[in-house]
C-alpha positions as CSV (number, residue, x, y, z in Angstrom):
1,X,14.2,-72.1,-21.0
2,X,12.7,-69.6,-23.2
3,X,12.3,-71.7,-26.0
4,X,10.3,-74.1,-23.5
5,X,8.1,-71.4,-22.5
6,X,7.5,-70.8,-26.5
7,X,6.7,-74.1,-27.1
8,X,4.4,-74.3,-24.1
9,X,2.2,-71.5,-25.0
10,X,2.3,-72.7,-28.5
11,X,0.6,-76.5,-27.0
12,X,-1.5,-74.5,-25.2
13,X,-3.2,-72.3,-27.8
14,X,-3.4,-75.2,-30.0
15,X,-5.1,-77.5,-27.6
16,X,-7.6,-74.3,-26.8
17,X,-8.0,-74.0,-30.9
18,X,-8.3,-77.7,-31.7
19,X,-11.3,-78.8,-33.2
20,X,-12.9,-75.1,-34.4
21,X,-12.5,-72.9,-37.6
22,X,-9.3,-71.8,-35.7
23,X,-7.0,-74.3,-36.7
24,X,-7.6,-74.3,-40.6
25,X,-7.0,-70.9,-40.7
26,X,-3.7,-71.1,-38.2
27,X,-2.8,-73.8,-40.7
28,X,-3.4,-71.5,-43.2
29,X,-0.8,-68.9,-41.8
30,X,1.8,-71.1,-41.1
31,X,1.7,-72.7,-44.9
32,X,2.0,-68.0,-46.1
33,X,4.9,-68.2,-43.7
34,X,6.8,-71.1,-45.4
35,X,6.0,-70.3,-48.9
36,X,7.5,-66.7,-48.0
37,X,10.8,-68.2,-46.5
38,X,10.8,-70.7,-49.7
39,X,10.5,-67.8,-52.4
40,X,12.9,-65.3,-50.8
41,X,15.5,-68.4,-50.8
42,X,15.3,-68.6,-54.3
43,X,15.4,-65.1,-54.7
44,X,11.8,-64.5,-56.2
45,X,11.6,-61.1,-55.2
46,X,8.0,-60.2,-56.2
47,X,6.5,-63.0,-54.8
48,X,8.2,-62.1,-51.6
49,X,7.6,-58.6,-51.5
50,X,3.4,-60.0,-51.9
51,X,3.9,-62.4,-49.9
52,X,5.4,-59.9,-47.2
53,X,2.3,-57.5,-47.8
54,X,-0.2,-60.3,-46.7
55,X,1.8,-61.0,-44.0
56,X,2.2,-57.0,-42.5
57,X,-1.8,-57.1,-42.2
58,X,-1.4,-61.0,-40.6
59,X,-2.3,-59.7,-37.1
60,X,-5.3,-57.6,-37.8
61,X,-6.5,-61.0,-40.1
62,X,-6.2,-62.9,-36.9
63,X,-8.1,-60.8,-34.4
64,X,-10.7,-60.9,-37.0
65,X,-10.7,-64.8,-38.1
66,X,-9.9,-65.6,-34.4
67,X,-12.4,-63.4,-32.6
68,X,-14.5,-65.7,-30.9
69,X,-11.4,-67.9,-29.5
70,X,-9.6,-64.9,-28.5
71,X,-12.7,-63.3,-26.6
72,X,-12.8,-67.4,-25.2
73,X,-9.7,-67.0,-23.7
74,X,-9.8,-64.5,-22.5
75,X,-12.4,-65.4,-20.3
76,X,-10.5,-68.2,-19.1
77,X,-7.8,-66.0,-18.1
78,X,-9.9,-64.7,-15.9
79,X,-11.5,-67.3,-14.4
80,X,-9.0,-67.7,-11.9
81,X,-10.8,-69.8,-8.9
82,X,-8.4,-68.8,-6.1
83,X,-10.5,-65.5,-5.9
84,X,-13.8,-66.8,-6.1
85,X,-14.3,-66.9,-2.4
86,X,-13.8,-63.2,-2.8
87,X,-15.6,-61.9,-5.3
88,X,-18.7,-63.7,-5.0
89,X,-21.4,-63.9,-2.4
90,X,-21.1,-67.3,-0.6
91,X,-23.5,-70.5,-0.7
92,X,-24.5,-72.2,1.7
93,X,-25.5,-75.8,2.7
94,X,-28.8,-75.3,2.5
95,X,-29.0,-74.2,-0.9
96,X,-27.3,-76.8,-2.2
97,X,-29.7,-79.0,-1.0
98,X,-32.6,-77.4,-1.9
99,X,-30.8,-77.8,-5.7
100,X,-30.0,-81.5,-5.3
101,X,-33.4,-82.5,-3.7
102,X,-35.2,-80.8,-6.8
103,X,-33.2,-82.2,-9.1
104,X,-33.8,-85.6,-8.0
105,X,-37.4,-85.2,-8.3
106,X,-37.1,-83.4,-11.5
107,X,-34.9,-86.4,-12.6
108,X,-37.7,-89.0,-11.5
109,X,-40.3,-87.4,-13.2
110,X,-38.4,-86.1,-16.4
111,X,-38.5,-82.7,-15.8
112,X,-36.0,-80.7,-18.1
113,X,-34.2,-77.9,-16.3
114,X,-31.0,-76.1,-16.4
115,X,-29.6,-74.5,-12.8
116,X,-26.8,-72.1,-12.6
117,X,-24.7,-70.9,-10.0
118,X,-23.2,-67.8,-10.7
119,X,-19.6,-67.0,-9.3
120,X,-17.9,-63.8,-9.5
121,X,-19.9,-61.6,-12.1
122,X,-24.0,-61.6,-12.8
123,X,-23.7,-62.9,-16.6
124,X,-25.2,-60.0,-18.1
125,X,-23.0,-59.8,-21.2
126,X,-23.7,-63.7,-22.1
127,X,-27.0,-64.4,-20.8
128,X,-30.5,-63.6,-23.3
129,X,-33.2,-61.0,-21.1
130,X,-34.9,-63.4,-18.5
131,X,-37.3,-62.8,-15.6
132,X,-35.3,-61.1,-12.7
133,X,-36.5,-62.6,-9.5
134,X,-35.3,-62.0,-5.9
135,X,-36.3,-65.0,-4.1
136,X,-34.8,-67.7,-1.6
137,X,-33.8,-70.6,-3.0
138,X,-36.2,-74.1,-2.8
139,X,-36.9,-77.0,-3.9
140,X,-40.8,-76.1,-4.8
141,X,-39.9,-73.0,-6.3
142,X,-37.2,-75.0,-8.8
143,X,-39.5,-77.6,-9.1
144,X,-42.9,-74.8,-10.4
145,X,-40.8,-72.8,-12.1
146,X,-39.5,-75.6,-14.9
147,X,-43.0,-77.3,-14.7
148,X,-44.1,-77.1,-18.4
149,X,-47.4,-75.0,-17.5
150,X,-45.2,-72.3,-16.2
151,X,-44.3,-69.4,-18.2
152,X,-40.8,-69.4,-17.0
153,X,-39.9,-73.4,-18.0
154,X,-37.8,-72.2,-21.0
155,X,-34.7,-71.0,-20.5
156,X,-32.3,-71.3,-16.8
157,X,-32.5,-70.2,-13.2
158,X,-29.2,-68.0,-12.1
159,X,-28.5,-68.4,-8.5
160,X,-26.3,-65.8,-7.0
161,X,-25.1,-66.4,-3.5
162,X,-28.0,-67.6,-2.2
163,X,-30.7,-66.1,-4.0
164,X,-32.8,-66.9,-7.3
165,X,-31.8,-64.0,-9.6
166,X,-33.1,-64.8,-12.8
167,X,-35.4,-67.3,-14.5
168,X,-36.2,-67.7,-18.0
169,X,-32.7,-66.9,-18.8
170,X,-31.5,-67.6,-22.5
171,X,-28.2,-68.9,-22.4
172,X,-25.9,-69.2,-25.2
173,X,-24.8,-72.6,-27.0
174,X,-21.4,-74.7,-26.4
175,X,-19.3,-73.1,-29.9
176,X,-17.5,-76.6,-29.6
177,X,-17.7,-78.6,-32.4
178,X,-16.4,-82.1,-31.0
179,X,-19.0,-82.2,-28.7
180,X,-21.1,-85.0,-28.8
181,X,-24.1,-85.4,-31.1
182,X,-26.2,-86.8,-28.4
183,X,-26.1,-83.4,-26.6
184,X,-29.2,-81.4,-27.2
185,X,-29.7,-77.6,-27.2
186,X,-29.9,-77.5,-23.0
187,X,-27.2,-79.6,-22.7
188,X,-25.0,-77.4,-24.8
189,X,-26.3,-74.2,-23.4
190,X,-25.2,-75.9,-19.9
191,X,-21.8,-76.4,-21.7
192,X,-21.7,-73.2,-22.8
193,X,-21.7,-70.8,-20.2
194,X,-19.5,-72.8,-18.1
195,X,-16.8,-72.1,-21.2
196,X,-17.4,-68.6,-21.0
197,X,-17.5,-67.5,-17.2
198,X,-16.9,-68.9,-13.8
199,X,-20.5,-70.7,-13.5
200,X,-21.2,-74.3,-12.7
201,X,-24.6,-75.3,-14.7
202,X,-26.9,-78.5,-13.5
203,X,-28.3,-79.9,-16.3
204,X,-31.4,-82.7,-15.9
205,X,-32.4,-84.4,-19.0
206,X,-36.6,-83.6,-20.2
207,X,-35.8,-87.4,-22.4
208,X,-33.9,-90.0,-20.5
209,X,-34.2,-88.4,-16.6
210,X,-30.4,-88.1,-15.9
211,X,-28.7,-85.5,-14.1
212,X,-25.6,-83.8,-15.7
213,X,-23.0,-80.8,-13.7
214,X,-21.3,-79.0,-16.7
215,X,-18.2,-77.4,-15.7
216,X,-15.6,-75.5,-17.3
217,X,-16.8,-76.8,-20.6
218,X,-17.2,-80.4,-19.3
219,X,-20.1,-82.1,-18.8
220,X,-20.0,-84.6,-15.4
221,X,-22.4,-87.5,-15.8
222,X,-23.8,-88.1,-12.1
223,X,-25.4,-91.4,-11.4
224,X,-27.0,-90.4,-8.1
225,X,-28.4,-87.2,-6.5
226,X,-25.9,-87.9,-3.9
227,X,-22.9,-87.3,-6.3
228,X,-24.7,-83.9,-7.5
229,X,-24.6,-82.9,-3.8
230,X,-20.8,-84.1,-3.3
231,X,-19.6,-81.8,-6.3
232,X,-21.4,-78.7,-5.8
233,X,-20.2,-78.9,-1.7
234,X,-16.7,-79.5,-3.5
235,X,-17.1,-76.7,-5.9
236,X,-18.9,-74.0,-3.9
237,X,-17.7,-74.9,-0.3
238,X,-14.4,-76.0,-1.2
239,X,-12.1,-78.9,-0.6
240,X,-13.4,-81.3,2.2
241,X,-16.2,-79.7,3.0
242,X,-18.2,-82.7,0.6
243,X,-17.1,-85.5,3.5
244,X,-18.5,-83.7,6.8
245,X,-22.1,-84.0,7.4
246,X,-25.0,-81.4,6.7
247,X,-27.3,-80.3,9.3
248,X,-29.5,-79.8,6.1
249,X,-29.2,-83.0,4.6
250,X,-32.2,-83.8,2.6
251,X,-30.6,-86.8,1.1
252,X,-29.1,-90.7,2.7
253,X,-25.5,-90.6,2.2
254,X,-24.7,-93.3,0.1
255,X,-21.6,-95.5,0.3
256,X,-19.8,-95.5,-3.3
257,X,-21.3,-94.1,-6.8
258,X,-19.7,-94.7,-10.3
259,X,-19.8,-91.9,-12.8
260,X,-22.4,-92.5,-16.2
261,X,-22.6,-90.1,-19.0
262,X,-25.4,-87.5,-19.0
263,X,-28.1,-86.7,-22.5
């Protein structure tokens, strides 16, 4: 059993370190610990007793080489979504429809914009100084606010609850390296702060129009407003709250949509 639960762990952290900086340096480890085992076999003792020296100062070496993947996880270790419900304020129906209905219109007319609901903390460690708003939630004010006249197009919107927080907000960039090159830099910072917190980032394309839903480090291509609206009820609502009918609806329900990548 034990030895399960080692190997486990061991999958786990290398499926969270696969692809970075991470690995070549846990590779790099691992080849110290078998050279170590291979000299002491043959008796070389000051090669071991070296060897051993590197090794004794092995852990600080990893907080330091592994710093941004350790600070990564743990920020997944707290994401837990059971308590979500809790510790944030709750979002209704009507916001989410104000979101969808602007991004479908921001979609038709190529609008970039990045929208992010905040869940559970306000994103103050991971977010650049924006413009702190306190305003209801709409479709007009999403729609001015990322026109490319406005002063406050750069950047993202953070909704909390029900409320516009922040605009103009700097957010920081996916440190993935197998994403895609077809992912700009608002794509990634979508990507990004879904890896770091418990966030959910809508993503609309300035170039080809499409509408993207990054979470937990994934970005969701959505073919349809309508698929948008059925994900964030999903997410923010919860479980089968996607199939029963808004009195806000703002959009025709549509009968089946297939999933298409997002740039």
């Amino acid at each position: 059993m034990e030895v399960l639960l080692i190997a486990g762990i061991l999958f786990y952290l290398y499926r969270w370190i696969r692809g970075t900086f991470a690995i070549q340096a846990a590779a790099g480890v691992v080849v110290i610990i078998l050279v170590n085992a291979f000299v002491s076999l043959l008796g070389f003792t000051t090669l071991s007793f070296i060897l051993r020296g590197i090794l004794d100062v092995g852990l600080l070496a990893v907080i330091i080489l592994f710093q941004p993947e350790l600070r990564q996880l743990l920020y997944n270790l707290g994401q837990n979504r059971a308590f979500d419900r809790f510790l944030s304020t709750s979002t209704t129906e009507k916001v989410i429809d104000e979101v969808v209905k602007a991004s479908r219109e921001m979609a038709q007319q190529k609008t970039g914009a990045i929208i992010v609901f905040s869940l559970g903390t306000r994103l103050q460690d991971l977010i650049g100084e924006g413009v702190r708003l306190d305003a209801e939630v709409s479709a007009g004010l999403l729609k001015s606010i990322f026109q490319k006249e406005s002063t406050l197009h750069d950047g993202a919107v953070i909704i909390r609850g029900n409320r516009i927080v922040t605009a103009s907000a700097l957010l920081p960039t996916s440190s993935n390296a197998t994403l895609s090159e077809e992912y700009g830099t608002r794509h990634r910072a979508a990507i990004g702060i879904t890896e770091r917190n418990r966030a959910y980032a809508v993503v609309i394309s300035e170039e080809r129009g499409k509408i993207g839903l990054a979470v937990d480090g994934n970005l969701e291509g959505l073919s349809a407003p309508q698929m948008l609206r059925t994900r964030l009820e999903e997410l923010l609502l919860g479980p089968g709250t996607a199939e029963q009918e808004s009195e806000f609806s703002l959009l025709p329900k549509t009968k089946k949509a297939e999933s298409a990548p997002a740039s």
